[in-house]
PyMOL Python script that loads the backbone (N, CA, C, O; Angstrom):
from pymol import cmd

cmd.read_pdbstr("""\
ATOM      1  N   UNK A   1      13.742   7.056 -11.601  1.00  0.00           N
ATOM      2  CA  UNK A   1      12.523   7.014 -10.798  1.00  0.00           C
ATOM      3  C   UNK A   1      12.828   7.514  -9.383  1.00  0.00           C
ATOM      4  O   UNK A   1      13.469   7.017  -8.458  1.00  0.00           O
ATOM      5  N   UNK A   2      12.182   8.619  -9.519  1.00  0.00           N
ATOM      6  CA  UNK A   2      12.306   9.295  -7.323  1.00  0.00           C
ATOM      7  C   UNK A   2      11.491   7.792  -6.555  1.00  0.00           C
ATOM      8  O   UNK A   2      10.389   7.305  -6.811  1.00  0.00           O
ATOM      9  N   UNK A   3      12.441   7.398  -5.652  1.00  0.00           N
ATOM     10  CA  UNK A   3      11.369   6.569  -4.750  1.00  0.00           C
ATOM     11  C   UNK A   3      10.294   7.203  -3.671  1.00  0.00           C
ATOM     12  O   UNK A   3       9.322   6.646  -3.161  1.00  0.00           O
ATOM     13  N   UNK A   4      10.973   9.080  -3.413  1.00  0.00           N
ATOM     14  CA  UNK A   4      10.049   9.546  -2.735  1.00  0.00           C
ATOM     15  C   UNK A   4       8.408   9.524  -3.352  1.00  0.00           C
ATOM     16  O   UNK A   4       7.426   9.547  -2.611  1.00  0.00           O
ATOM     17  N   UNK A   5       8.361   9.491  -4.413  1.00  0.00           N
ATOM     18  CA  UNK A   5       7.338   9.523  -5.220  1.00  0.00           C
ATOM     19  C   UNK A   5       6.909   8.873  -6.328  1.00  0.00           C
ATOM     20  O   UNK A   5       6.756   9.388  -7.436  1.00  0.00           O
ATOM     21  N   UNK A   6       6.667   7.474  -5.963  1.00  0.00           N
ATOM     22  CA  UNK A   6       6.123   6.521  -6.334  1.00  0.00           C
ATOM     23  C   UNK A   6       4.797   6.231  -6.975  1.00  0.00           C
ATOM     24  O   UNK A   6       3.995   6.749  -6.197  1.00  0.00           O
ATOM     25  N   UNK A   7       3.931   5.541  -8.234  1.00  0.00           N
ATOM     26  CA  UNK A   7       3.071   5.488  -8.125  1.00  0.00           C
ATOM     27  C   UNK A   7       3.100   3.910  -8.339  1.00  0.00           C
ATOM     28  O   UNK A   7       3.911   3.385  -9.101  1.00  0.00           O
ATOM     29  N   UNK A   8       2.028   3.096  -7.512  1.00  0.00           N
ATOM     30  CA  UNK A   8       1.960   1.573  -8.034  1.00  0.00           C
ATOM     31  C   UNK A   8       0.282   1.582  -7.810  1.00  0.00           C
ATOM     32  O   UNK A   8      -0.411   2.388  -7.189  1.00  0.00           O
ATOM     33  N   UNK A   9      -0.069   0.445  -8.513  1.00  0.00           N
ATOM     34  CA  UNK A   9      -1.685  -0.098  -8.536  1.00  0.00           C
ATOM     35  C   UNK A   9      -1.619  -1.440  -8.274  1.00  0.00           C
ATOM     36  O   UNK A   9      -0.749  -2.118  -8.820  1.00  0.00           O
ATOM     37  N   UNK A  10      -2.122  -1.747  -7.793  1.00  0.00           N
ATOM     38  CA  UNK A  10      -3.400  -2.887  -7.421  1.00  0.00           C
ATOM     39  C   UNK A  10      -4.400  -2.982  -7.511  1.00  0.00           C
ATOM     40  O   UNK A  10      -5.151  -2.055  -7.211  1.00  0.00           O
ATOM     41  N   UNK A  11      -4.978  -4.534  -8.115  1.00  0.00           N
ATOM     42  CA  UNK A  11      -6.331  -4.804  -8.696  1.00  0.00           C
ATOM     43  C   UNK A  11      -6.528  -6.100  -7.758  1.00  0.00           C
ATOM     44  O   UNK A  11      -5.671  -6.940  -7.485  1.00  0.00           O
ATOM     45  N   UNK A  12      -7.914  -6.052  -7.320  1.00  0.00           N
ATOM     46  CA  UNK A  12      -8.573  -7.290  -7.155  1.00  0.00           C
ATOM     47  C   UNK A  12      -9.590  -7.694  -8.616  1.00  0.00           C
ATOM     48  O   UNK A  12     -10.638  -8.215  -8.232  1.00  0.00           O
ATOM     49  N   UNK A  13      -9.536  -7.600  -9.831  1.00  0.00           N
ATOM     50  CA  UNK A  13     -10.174  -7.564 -10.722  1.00  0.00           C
ATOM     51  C   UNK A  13     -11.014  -6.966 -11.260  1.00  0.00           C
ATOM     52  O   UNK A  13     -11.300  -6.880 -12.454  1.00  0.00           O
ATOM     53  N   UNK A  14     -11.694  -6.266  -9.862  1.00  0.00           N
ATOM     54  CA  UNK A  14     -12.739  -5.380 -10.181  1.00  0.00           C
ATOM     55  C   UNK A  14     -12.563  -3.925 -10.049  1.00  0.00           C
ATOM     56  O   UNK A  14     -13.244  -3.185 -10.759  1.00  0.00           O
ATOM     57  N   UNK A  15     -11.878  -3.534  -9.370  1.00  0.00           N
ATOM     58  CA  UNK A  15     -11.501  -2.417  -8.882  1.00  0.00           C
ATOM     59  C   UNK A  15     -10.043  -2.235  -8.743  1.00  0.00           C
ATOM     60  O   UNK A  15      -9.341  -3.028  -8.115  1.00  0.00           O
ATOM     61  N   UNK A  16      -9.565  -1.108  -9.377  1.00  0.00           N
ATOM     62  CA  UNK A  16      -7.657  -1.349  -9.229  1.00  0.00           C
ATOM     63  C   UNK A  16      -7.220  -0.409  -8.018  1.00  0.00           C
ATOM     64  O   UNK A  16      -7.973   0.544  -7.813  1.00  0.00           O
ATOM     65  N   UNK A  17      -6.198  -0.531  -7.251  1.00  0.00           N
ATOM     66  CA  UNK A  17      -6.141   0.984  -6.729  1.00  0.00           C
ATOM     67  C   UNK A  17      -5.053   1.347  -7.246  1.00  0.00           C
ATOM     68  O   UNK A  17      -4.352   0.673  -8.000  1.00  0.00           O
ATOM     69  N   UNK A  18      -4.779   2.858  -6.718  1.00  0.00           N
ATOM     70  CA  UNK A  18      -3.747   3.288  -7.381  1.00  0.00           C
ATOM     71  C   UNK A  18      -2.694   4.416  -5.935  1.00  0.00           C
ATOM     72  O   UNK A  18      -3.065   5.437  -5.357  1.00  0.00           O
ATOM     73  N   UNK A  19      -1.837   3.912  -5.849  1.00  0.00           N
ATOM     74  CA  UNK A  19      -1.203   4.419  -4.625  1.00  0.00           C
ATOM     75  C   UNK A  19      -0.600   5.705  -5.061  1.00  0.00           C
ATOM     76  O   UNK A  19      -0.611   5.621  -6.289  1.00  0.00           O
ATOM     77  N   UNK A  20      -0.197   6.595  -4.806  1.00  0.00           N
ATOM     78  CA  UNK A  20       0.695   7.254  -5.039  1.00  0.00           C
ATOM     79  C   UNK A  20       1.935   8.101  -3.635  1.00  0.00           C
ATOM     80  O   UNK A  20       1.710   9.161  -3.051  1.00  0.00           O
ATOM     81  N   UNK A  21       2.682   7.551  -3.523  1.00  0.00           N
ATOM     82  CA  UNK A  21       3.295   8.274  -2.338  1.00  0.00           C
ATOM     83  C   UNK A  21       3.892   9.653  -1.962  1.00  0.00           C
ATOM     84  O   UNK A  21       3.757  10.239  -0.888  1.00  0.00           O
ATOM     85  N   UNK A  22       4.544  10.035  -3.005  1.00  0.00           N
ATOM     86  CA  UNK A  22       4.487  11.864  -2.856  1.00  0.00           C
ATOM     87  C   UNK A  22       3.355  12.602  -2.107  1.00  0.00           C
ATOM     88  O   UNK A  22       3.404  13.654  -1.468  1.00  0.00           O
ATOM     89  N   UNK A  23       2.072  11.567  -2.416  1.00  0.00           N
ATOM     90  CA  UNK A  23       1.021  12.501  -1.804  1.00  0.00           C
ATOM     91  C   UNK A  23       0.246  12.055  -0.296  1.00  0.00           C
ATOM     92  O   UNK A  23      -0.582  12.688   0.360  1.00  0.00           O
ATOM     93  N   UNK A  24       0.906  10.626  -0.029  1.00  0.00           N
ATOM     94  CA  UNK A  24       0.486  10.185   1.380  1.00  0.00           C
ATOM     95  C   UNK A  24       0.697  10.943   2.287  1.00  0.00           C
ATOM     96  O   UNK A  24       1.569  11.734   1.927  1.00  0.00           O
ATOM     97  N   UNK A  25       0.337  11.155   3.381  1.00  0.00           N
ATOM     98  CA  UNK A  25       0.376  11.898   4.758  1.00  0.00           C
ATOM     99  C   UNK A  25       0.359  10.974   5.860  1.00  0.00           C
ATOM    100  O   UNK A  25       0.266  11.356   7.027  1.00  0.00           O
ATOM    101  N   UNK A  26       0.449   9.745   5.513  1.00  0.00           N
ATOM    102  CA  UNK A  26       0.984   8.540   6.760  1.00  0.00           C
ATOM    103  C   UNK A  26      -0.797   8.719   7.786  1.00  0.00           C
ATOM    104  O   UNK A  26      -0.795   8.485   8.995  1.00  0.00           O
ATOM    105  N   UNK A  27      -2.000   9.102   7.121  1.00  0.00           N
ATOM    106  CA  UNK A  27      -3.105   9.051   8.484  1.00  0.00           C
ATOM    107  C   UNK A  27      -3.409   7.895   8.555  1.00  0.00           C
ATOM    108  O   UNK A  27      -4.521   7.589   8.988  1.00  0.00           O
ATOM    109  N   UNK A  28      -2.645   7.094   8.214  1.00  0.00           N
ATOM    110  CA  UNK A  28      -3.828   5.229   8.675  1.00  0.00           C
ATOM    111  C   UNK A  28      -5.281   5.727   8.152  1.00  0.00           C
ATOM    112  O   UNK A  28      -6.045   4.845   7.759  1.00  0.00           O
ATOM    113  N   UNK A  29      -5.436   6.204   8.140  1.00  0.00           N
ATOM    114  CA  UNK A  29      -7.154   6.173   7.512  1.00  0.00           C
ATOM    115  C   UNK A  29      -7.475   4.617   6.610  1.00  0.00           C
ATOM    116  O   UNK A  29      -8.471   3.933   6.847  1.00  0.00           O
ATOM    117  N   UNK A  30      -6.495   4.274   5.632  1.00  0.00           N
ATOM    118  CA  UNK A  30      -6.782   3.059   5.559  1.00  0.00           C
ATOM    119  C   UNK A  30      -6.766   1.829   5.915  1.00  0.00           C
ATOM    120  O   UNK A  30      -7.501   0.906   5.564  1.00  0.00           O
ATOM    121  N   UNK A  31      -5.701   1.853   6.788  1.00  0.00           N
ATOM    122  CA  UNK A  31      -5.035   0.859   7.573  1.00  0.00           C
ATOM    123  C   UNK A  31      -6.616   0.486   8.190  1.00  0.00           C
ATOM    124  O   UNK A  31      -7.440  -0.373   7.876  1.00  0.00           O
ATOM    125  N   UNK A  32      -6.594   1.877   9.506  1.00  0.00           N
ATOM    126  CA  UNK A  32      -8.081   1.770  10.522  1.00  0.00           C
ATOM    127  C   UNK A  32      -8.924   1.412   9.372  1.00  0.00           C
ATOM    128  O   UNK A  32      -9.081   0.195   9.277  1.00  0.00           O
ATOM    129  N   UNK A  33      -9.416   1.999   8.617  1.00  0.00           N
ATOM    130  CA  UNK A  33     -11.189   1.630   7.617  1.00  0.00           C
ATOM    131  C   UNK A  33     -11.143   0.262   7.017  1.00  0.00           C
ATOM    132  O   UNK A  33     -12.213  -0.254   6.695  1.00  0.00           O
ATOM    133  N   UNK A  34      -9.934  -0.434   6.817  1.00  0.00           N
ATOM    134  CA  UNK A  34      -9.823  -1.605   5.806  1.00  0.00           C
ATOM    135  C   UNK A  34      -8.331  -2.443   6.633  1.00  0.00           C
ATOM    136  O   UNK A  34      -7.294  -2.612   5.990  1.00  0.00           O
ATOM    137  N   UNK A  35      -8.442  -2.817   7.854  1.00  0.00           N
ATOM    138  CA  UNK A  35      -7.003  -3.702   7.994  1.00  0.00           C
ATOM    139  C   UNK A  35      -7.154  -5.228   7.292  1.00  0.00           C
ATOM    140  O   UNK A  35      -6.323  -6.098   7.550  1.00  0.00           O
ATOM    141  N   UNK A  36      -8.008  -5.415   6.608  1.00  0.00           N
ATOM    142  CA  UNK A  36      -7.591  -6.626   5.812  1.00  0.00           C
ATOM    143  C   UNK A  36      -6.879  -6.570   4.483  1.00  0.00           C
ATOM    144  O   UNK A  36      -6.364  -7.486   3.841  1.00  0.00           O
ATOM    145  N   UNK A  37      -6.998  -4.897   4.144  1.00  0.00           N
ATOM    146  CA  UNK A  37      -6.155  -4.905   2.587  1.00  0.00           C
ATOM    147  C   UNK A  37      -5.028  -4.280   2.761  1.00  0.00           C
ATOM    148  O   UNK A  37      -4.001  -4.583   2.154  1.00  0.00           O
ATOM    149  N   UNK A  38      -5.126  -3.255   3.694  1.00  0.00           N
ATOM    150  CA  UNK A  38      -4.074  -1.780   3.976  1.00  0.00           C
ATOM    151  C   UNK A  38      -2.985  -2.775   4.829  1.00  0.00           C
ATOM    152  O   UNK A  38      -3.524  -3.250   5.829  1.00  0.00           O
ATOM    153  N   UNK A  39      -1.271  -3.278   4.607  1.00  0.00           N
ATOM    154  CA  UNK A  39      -0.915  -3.870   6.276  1.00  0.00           C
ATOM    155  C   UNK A  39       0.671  -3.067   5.492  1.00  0.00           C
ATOM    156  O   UNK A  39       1.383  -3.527   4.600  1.00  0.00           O
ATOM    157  N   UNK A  40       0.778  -1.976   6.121  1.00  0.00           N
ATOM    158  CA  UNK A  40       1.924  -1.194   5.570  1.00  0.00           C
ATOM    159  C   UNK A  40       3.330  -1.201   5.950  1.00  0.00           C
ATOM    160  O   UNK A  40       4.158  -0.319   5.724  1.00  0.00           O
ATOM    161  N   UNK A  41       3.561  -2.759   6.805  1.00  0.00           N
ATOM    162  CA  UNK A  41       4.962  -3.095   7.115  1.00  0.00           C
ATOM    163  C   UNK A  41       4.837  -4.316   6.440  1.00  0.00           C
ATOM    164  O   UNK A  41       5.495  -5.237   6.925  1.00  0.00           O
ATOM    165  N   UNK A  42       4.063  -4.604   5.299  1.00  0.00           N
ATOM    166  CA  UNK A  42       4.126  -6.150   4.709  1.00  0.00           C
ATOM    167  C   UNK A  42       4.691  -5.449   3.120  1.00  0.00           C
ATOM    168  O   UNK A  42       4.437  -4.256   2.952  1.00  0.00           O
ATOM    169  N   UNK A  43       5.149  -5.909   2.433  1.00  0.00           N
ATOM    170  CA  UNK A  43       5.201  -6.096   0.844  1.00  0.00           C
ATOM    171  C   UNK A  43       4.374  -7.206  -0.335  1.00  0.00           C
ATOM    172  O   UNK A  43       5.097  -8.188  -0.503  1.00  0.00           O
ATOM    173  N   UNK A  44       3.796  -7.244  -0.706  1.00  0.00           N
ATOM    174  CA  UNK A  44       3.190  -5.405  -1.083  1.00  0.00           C
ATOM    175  C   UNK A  44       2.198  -5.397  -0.131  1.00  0.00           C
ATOM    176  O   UNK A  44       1.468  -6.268   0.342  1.00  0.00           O
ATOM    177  N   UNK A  45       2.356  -4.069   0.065  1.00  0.00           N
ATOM    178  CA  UNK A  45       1.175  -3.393   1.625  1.00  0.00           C
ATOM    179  C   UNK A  45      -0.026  -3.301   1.169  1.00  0.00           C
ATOM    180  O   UNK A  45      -0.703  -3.042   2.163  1.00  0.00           O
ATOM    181  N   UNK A  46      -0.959  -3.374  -0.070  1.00  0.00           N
ATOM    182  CA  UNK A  46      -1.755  -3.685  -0.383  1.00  0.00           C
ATOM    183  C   UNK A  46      -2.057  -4.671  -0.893  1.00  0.00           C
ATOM    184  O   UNK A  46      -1.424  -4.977  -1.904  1.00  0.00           O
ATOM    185  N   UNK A  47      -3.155  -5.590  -0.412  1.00  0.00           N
ATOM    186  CA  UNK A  47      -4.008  -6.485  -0.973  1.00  0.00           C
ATOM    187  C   UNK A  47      -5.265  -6.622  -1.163  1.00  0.00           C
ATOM    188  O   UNK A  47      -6.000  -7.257  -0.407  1.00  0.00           O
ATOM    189  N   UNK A  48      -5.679  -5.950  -2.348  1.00  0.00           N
ATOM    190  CA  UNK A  48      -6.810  -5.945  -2.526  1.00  0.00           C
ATOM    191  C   UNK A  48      -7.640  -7.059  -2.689  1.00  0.00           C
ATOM    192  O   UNK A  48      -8.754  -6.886  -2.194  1.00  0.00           O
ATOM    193  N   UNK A  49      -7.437  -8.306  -3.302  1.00  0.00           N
ATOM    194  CA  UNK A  49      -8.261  -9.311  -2.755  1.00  0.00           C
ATOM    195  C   UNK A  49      -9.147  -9.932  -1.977  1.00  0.00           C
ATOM    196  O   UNK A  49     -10.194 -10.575  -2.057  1.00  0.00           O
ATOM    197  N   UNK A  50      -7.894  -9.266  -0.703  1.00  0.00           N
ATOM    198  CA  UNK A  50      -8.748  -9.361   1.090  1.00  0.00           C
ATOM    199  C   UNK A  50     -10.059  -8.813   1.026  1.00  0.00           C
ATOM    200  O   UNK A  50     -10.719  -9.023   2.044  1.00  0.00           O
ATOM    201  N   UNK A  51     -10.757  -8.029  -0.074  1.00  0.00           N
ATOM    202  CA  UNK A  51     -11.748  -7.382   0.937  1.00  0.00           C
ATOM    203  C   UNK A  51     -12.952  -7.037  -0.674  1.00  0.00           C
ATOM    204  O   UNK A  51     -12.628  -7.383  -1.809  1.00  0.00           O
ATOM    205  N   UNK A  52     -13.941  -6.499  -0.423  1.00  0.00           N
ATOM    206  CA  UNK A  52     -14.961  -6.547  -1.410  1.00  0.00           C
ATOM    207  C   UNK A  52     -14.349  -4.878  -2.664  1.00  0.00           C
ATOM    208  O   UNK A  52     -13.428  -4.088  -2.456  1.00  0.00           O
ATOM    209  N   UNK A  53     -14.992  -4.911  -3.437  1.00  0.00           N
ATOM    210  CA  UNK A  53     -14.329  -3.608  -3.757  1.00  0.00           C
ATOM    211  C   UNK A  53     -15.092  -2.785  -3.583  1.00  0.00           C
ATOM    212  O   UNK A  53     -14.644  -1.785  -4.143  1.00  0.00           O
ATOM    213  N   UNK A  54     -16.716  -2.405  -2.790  1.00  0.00           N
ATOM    214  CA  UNK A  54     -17.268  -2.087  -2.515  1.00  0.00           C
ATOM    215  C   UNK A  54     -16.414  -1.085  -1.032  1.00  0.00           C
ATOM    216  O   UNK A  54     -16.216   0.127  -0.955  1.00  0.00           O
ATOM    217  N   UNK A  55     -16.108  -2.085  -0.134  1.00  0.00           N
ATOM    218  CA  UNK A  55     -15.413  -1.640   1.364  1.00  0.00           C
ATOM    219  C   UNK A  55     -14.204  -0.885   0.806  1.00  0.00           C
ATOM    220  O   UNK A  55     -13.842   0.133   1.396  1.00  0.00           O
ATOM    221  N   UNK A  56     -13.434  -1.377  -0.482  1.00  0.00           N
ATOM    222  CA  UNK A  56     -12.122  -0.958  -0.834  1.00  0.00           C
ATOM    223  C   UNK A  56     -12.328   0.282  -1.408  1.00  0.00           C
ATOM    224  O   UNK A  56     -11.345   1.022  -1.383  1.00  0.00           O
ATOM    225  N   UNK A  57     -13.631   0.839  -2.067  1.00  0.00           N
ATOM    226  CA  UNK A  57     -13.885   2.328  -2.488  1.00  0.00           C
ATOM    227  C   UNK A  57     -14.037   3.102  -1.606  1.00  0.00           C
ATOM    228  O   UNK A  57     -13.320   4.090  -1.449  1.00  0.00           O
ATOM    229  N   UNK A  58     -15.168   2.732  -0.747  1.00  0.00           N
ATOM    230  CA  UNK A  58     -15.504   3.276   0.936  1.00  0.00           C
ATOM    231  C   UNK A  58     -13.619   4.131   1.761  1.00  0.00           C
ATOM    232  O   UNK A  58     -13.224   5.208   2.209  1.00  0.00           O
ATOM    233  N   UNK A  59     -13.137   2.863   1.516  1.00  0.00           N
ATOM    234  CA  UNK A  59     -11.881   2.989   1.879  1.00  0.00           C
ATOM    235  C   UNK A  59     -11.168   4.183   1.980  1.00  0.00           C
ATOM    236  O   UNK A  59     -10.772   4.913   2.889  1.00  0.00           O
ATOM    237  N   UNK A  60     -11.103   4.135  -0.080  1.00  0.00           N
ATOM    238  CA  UNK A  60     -10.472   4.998  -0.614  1.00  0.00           C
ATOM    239  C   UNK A  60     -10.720   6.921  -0.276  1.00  0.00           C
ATOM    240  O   UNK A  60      -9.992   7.835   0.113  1.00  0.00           O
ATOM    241  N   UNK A  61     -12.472   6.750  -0.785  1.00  0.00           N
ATOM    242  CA  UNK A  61     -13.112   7.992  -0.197  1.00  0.00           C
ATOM    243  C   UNK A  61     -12.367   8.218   1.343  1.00  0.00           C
ATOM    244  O   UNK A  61     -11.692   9.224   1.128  1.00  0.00           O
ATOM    245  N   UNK A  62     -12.228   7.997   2.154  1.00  0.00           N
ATOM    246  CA  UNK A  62     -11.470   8.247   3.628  1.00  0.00           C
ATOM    247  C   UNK A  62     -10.325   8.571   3.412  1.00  0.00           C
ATOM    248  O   UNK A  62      -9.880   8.860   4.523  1.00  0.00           O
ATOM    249  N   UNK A  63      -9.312   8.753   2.451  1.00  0.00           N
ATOM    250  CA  UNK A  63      -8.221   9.031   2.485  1.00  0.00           C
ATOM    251  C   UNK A  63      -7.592  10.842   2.600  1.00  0.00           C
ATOM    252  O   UNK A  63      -7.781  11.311   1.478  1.00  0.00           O
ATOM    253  N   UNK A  64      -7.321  11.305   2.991  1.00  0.00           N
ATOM    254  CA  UNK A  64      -7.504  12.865   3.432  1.00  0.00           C
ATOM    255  C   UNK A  64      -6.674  13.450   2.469  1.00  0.00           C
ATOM    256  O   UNK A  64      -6.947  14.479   1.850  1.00  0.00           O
ATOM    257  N   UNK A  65      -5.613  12.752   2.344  1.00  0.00           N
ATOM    258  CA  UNK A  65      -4.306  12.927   1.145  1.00  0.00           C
ATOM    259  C   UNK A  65      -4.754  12.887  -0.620  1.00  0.00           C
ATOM    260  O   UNK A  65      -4.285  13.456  -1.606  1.00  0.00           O
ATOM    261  N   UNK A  66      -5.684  12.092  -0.456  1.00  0.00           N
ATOM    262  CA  UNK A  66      -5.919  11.620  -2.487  1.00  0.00           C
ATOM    263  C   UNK A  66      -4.479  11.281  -2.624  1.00  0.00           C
ATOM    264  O   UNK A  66      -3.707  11.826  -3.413  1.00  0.00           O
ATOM    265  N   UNK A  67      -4.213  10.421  -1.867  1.00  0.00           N
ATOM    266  CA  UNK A  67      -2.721   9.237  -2.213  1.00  0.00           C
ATOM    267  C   UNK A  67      -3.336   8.097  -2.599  1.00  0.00           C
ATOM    268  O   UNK A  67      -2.670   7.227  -3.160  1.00  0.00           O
ATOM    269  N   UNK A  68      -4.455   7.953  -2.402  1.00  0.00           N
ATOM    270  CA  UNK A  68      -5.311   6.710  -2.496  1.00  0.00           C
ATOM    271  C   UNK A  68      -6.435   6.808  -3.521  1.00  0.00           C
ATOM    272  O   UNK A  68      -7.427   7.322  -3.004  1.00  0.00           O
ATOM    273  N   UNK A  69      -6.640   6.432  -5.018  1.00  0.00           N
ATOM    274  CA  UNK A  69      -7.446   6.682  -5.627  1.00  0.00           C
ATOM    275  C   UNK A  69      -7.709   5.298  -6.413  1.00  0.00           C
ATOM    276  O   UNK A  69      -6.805   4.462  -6.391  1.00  0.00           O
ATOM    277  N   UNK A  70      -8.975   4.998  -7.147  1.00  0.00           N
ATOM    278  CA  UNK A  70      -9.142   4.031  -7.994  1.00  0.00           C
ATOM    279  C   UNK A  70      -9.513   3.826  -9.211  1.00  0.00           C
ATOM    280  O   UNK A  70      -9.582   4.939  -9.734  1.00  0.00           O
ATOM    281  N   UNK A  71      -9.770   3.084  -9.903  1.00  0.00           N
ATOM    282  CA  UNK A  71     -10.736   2.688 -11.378  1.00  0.00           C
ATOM    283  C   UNK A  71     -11.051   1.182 -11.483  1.00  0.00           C
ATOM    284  O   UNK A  71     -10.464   0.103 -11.402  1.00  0.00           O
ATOM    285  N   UNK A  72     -12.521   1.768 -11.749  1.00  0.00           N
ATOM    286  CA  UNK A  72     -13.341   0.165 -11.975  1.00  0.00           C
ATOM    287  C   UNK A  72     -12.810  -0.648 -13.331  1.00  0.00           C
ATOM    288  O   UNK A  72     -12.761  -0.008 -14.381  1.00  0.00           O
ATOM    289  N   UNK A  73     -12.484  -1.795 -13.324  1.00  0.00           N
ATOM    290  CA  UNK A  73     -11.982  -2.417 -14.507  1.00  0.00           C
ATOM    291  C   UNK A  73     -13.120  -3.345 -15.557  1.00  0.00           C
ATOM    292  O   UNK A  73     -14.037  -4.088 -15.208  1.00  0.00           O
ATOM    293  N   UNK A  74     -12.703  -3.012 -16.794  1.00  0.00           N
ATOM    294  CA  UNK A  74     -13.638  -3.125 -17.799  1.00  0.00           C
ATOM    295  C   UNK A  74     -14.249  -4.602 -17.396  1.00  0.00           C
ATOM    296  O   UNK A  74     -13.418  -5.394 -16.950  1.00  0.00           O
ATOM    297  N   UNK A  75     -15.295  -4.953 -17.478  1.00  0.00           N
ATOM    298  CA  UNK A  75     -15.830  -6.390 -16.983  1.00  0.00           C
ATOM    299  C   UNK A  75     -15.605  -7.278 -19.093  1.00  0.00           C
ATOM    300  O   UNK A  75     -15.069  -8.382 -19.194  1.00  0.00           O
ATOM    301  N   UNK A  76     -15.840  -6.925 -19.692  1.00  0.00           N
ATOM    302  CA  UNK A  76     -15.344  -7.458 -20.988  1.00  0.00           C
ATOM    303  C   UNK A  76     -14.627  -8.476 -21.363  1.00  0.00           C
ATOM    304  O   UNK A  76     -14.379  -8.650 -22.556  1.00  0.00           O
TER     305      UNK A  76
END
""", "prot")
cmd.dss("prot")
cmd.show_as("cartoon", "prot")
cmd.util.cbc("prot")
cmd.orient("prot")
């Protein structure tokens, strides 16, 4: 596994995200749009919980890179 290029996900149940780092560009775009989920000197730097998954899509759309993408999870 390259650690330069990582992919991990996170779910608040409803919404998963999906990080990928090869393709980040470091803009805080999420950090600034969402500092209750984005805190990128913590482990794990995402917590999606913190926040609605509504704000956490909003979020995502802001990301300039598409390092930041999601999927809604089956309600079933």
């Amino acid at each position: 596994m390259n650690p330069d290029n990582l992919t991990k996900e996170y779910t608040n149940g409803e919404v998963t995200i999906i990080w990928q780092s090869g393709k980040c560009i470091h803009s805080a775009n999420c950090v600034k749009n969402n500092p209750d989920v984005f805190h990128p000197k913590e482990k794990p730097w995402i917590l999606p919980e913190a926040s609605t998954s509504e704000k956490i899509i909003k979020t995502i759309h802001k990301c300039p890179s598409g390092a930041l993408t999601y999927y809604l999870n089956n309600k079933d």
